[in-house]
N, C-alpha and C positions, 0 to 999 in steps of 0.2 A: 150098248150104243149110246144110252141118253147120259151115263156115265161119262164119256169120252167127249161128247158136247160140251157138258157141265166143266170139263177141265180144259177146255181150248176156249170157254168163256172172254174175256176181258172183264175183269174186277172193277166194276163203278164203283165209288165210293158214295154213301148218300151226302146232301149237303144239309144240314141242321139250319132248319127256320129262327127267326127270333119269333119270343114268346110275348104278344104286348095285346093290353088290354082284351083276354082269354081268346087272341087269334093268334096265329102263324102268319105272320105277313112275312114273305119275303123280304130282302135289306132294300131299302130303296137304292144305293151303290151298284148292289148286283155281285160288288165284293164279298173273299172270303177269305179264312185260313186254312191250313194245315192242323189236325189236333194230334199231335206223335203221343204215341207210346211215352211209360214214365222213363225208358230207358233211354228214349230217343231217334230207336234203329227202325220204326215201322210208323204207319199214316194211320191212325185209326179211323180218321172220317175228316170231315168238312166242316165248317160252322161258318157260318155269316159273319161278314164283321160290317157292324152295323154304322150307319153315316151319323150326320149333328144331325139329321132332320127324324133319324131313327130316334134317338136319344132322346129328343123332345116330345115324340110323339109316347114315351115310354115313363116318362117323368111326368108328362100330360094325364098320363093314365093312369101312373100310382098317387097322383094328389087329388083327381077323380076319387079314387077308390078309400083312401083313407079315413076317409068320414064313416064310410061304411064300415071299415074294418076296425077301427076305434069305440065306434058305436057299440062294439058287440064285446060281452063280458068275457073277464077272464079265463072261463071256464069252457066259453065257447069256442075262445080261439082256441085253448088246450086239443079241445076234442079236433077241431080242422085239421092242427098241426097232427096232432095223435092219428088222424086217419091216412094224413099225407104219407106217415112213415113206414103205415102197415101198406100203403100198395106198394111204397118202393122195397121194402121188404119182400112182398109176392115177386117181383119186378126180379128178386137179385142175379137170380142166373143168367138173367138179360144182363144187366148191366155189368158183374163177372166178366161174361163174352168179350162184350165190348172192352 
């Protein structure tokens, strides 16, 4: 029976936040897109499409941030970048999926 629920569902799609200064702030627009498959024929999900005041608040944040990322030696960023790769690594069957 919870089977037969599961498949008379309606399919939401989720909408993907923008990512600015280490939040999720929804778009200020409220606008989105469509993000199709590579072939074309299916919706994979939703993303934001973000407005000028997103944009500034996003460019506000990486020139914030820069000092600090600058600051830090080459070896450090190495390892950040290095760590970033092994969770997307863990991640891949997620992102596969998707």
């Amino acid at each position: 029976m919870a089977e037969q629920k599961a498949a008379n569902r309606l399919a939401v799609r989720k909408t993907y936040k923008l990512y600015i200064n280490g939040e999720f702030p929804r778009t200020e627009s409220g606008r989105f897109y469509e993000v199709m498959s590579s072939n074309g024929n299916r919706v994979l999900a939703n993303a934001c499409r973000g407005s000028r005041k997103d944009v500034r608040n996003a460019v506000a944040a990486a020139r914030k941030a820069f000092a600090s990322w600058s600051g830090k030696t080459a070896a450090n960023r190495g390892q950040i970048l290095y760590r970033i790769a092994e969770v997307m690594e863990d991640r891949r069957p997620q992102f596969v999926q998707a």
